[in-house]
C-alpha positions in Angstrom: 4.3 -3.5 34.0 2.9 -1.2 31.0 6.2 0.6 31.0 8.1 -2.7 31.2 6.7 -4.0 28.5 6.9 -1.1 26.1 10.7 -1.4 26.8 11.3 -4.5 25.2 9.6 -3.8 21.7 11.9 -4.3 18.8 12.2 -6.2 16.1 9.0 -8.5 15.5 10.5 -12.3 14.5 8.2 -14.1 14.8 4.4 -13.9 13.2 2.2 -15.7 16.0 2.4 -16.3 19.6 0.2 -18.1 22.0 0.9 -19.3 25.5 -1.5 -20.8 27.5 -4.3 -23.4 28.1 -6.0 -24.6 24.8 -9.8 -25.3 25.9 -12.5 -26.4 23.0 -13.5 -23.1 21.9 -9.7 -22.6 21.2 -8.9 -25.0 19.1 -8.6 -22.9 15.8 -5.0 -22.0 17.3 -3.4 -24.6 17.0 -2.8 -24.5 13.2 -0.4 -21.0 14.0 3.1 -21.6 14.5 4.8 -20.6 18.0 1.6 -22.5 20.5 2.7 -23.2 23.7 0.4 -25.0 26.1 0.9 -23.8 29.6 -1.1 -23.9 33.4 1.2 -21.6 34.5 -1.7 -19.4 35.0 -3.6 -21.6 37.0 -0.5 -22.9 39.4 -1.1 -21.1 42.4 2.6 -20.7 43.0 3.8 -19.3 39.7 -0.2 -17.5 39.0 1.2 -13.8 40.3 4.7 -13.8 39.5 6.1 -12.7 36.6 6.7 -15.0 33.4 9.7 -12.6 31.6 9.7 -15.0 28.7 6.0 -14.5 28.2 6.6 -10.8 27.9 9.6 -11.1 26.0 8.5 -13.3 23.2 5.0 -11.3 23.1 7.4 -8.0 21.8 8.9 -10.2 19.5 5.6 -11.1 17.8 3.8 -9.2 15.4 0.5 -10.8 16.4 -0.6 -12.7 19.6 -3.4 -15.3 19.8 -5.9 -13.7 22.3 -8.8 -16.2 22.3 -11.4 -15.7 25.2 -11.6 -19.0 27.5 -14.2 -19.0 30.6 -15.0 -15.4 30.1 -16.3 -12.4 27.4 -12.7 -11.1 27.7 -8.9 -12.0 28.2 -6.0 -10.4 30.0 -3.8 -12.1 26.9 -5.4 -9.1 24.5 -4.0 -6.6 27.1 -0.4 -8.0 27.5 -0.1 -8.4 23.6 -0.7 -4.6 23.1 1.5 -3.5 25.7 4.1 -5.7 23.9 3.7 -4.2 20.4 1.9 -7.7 19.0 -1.6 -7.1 17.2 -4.2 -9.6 19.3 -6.4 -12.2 17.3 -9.3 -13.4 18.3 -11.4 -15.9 17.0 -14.2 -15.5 14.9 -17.0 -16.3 17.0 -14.8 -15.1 19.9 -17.0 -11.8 22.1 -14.0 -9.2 23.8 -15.6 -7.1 25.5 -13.1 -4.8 25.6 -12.2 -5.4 22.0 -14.0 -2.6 20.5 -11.7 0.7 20.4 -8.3 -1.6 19.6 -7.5 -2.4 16.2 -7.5 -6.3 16.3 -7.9 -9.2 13.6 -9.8 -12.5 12.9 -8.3 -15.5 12.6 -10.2 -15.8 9.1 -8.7 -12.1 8.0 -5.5 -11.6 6.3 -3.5 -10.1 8.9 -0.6 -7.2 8.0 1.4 -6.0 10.9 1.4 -1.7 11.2 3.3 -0.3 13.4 1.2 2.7 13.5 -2.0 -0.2 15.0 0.8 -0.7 17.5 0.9 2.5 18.6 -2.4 2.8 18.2 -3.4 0.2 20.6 -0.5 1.2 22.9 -2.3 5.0 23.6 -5.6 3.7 24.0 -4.5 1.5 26.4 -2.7 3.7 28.4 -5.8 5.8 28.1 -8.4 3.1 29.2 -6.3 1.0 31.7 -3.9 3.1 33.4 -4.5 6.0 36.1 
């Protein structure tokens, strides 16, 4: 899936993405552009297929909404580095797994680097994969 997703970076066209369930603590995303709310996660028929289009706008994105919901992490800041995108998390918001990526605020001012990509890219392939 790592692979898969590397193969479709290219050109970034759009600044923010976000796909998923808005819950209260995630409220702060909704004044990016490109939000998408979706239980396509929690649909027990769709939960472990797939979604391309996910994937394929997140490696059109130069930075992906990666809130944490129920937990003190979120699968969304893994799939936005594979894709390229540069995760943001909320202010108050605890990754666990944050700490050796380079990641932004939503209160910073955010630059896209492709070298941060790349960055974020080796580490994962590092920490995640065998």
């Amino acid at each position: 899936m790592i692979n898969y997703c590397k193969s479709l970076w290219g050109e970034r066209v759009n600044e923010f993405y976000f796909k998923g369930n808005i819950y209260k603590n995630r409220k702060w995303i909704k004044q990016y552009s490109n939000i998408y709310e979706s239980d396509r996660g929690r649909d027990k028929n769709l939960k472990y297929s797939i979604d391309y289009e996910y994937y394929n706008s997140l490696s059109k994105t130069k930075f992906s909404l990666s809130p944490v919901g129920g937990c003190p992490w979120s699968y969304r800041m893994f799939e936005s580095i594979a894709c390229g995108a540069i995760p943001i998390l909320g202010d108050n918001d605890v990754d666990l797994f944050a700490k050796d990526y380079k990641f932004f605020r939503h209160s910073d001012k955010k630059k896209y680097n492709i070298e941060d990509a790349n960055h974020n890219y080796e580490i994962l392939l590092k920490n995640v994969t065998l």
